[in-house]
PyMOL commands that place a pseudoatom at each C-alpha (Angstrom):
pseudoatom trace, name=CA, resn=UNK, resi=1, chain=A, elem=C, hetatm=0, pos=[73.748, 173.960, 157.588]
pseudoatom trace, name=CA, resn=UNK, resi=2, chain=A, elem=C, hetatm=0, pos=[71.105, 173.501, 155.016]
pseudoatom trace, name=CA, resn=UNK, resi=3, chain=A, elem=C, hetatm=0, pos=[68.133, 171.434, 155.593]
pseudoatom trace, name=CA, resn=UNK, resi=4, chain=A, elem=C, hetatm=0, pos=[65.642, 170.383, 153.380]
pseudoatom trace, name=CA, resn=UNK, resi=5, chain=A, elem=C, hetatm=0, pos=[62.284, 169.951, 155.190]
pseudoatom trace, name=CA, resn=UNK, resi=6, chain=A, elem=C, hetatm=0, pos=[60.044, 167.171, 153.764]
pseudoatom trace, name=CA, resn=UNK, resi=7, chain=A, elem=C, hetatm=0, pos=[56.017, 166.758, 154.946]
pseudoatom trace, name=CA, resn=UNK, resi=8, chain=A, elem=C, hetatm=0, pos=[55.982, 163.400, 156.825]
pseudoatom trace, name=CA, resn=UNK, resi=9, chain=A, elem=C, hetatm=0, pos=[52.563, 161.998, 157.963]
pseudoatom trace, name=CA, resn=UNK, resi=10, chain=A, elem=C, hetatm=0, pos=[52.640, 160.413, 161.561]
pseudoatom trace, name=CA, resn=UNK, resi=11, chain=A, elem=C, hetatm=0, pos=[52.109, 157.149, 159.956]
pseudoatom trace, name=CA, resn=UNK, resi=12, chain=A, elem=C, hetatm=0, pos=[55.340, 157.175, 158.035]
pseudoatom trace, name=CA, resn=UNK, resi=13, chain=A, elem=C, hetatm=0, pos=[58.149, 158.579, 160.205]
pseudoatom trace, name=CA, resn=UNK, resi=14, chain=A, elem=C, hetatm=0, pos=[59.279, 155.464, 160.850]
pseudoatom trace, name=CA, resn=UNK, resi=15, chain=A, elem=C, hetatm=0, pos=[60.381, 154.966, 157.583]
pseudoatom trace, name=CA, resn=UNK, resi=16, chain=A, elem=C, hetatm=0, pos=[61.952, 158.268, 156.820]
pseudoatom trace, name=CA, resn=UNK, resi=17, chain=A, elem=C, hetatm=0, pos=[63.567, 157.780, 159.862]
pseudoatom trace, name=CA, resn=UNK, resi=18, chain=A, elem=C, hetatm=0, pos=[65.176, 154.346, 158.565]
pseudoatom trace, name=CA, resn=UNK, resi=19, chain=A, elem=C, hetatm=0, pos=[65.958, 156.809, 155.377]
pseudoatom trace, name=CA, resn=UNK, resi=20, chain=A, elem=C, hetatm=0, pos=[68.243, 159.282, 157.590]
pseudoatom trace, name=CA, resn=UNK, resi=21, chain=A, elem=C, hetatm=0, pos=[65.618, 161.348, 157.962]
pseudoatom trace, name=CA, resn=UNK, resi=22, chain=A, elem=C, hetatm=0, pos=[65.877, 163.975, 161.044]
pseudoatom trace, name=CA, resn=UNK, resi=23, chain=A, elem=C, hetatm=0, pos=[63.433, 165.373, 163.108]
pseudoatom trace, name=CA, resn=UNK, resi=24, chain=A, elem=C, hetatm=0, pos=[64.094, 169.648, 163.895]
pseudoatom trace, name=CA, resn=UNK, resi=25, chain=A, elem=C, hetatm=0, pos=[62.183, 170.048, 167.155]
pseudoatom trace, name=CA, resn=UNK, resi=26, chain=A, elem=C, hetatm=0, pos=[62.203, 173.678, 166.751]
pseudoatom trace, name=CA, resn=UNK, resi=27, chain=A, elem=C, hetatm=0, pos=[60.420, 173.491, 163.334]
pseudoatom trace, name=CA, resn=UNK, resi=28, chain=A, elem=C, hetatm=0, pos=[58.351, 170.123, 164.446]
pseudoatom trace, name=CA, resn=UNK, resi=29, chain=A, elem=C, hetatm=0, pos=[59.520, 168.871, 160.607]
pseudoatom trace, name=CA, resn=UNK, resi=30, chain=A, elem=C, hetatm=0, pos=[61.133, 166.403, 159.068]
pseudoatom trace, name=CA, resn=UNK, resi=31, chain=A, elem=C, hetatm=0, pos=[64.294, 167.402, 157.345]
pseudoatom trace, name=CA, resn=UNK, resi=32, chain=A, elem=C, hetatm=0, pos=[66.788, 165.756, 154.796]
pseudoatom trace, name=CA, resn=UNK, resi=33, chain=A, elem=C, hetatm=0, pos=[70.208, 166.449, 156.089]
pseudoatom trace, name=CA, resn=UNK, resi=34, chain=A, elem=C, hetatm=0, pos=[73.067, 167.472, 153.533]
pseudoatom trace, name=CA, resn=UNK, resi=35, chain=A, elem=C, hetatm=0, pos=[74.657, 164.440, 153.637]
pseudoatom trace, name=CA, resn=UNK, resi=36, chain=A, elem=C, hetatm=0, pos=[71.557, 162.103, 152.588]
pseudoatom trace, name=CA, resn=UNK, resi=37, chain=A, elem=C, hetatm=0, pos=[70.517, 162.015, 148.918]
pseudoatom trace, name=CA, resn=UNK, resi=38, chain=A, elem=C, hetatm=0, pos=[67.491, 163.540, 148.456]
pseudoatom trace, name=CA, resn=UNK, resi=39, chain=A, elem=C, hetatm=0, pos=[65.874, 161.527, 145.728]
pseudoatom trace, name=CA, resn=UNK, resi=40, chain=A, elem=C, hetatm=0, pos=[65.442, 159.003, 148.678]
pseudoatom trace, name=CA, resn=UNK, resi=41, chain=A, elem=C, hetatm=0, pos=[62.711, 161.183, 150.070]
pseudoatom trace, name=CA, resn=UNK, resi=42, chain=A, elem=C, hetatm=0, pos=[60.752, 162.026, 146.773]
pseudoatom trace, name=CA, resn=UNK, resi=43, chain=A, elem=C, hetatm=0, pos=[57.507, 160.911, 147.748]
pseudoatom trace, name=CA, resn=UNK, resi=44, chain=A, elem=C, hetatm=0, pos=[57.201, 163.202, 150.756]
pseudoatom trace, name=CA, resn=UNK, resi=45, chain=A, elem=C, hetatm=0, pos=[59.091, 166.573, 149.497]
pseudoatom trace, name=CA, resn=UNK, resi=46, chain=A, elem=C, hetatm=0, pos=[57.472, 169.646, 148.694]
pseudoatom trace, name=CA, resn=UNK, resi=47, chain=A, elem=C, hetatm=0, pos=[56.627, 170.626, 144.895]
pseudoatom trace, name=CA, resn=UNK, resi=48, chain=A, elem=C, hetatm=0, pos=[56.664, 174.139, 145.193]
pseudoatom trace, name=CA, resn=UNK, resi=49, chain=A, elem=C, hetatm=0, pos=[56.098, 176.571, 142.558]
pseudoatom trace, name=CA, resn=UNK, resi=50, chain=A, elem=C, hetatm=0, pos=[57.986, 180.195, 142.243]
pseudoatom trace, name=CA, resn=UNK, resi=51, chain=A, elem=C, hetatm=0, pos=[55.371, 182.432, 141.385]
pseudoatom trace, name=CA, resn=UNK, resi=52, chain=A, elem=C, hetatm=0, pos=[57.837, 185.029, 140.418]
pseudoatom trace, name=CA, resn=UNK, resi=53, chain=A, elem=C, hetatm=0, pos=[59.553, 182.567, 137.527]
pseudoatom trace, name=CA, resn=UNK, resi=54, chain=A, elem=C, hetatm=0, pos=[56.690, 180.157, 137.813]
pseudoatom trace, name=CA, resn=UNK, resi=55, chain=A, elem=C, hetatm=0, pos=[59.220, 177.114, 137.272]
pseudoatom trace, name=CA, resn=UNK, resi=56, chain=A, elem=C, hetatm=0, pos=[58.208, 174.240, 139.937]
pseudoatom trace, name=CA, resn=UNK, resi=57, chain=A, elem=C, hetatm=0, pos=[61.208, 173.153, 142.629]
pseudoatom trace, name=CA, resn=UNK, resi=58, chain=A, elem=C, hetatm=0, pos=[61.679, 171.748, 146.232]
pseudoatom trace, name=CA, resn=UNK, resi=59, chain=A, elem=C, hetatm=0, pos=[62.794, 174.575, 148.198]
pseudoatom trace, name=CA, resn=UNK, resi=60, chain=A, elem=C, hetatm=0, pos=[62.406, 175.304, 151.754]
pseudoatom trace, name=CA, resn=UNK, resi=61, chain=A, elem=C, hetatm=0, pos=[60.786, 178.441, 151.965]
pseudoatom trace, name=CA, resn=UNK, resi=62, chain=A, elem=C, hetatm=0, pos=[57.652, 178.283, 149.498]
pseudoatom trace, name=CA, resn=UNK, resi=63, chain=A, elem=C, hetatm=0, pos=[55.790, 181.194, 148.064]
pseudoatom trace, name=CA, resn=UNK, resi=64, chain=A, elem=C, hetatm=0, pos=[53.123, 178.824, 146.827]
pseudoatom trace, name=CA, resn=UNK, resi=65, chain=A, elem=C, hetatm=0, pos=[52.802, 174.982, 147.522]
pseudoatom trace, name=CA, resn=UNK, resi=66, chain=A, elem=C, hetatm=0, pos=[50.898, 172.575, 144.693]
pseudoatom trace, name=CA, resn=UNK, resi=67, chain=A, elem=C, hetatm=0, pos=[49.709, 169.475, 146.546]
pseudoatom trace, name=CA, resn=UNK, resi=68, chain=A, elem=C, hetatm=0, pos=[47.663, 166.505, 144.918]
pseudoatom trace, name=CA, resn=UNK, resi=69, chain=A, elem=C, hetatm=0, pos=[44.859, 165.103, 146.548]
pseudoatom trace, name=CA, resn=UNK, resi=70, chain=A, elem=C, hetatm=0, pos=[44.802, 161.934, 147.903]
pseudoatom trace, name=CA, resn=UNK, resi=71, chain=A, elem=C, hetatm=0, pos=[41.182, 161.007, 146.309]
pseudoatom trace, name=CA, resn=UNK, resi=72, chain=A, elem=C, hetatm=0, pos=[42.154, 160.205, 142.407]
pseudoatom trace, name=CA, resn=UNK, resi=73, chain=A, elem=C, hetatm=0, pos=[38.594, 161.279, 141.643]
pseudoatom trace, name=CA, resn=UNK, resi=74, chain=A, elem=C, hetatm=0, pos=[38.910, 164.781, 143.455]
pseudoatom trace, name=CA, resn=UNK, resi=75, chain=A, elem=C, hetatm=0, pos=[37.670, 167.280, 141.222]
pseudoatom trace, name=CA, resn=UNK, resi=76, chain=A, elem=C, hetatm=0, pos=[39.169, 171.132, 141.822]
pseudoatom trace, name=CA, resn=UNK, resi=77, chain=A, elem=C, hetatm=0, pos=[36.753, 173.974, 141.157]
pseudoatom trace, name=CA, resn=UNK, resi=78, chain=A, elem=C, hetatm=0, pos=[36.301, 177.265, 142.205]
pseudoatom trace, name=CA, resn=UNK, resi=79, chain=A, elem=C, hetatm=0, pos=[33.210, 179.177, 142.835]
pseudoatom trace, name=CA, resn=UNK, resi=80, chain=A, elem=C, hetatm=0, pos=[30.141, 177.894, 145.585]
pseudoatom trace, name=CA, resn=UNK, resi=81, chain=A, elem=C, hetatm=0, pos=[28.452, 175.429, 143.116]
pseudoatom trace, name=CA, resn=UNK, resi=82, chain=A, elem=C, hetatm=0, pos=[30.358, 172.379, 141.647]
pseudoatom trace, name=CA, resn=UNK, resi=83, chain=A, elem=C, hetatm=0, pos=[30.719, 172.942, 137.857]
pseudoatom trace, name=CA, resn=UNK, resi=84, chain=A, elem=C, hetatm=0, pos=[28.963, 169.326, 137.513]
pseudoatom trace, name=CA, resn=UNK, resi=85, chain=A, elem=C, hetatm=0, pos=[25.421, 170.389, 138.795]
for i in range(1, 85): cmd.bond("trace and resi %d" % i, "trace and resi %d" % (i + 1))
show_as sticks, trace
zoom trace
């Protein structure tokens, strides 16, 4: 059985839940079973992105995981210093 694990915060399992979401112990995760339809649970799957092909999908096992922040102004940089001082 496949299962397609989805990243539910606390706050929300309630309504996955009401979705036909299921909760693996094992894994302490959310998953979609087969059965459900997965566009359902959009707004809490994975966007995961195959370094190998780099081509972006929902898979289960990610190699690297591209998450937005929740702050609309967030600004990513790298380095110690801020690019804006």
């Amino acid at each position: 059985m496949s299962k397609t694990y989805i990243n539910v915060p606390y706050a929300e399992k309630d309504d996955a839940k009401a979705l036909g979401a299921k909760w693996d112990a094992t894994q302490k995760k959310w998953y979609v079973p087969e059965d459900k339809d997965r566009t359902l649970f959009g707004k809490w799957q994975t966007i995961v992105l195959d370094v190998a092909t780099k081509a972006t999908t929902t898979q289960k096992s990610p190699q690297a995981v591209i998450t937005q922040p929740i702050d609309k102004l967030f600004i990513a940089y790298q380095g110690d210093e801020p690019p804006w001082l």
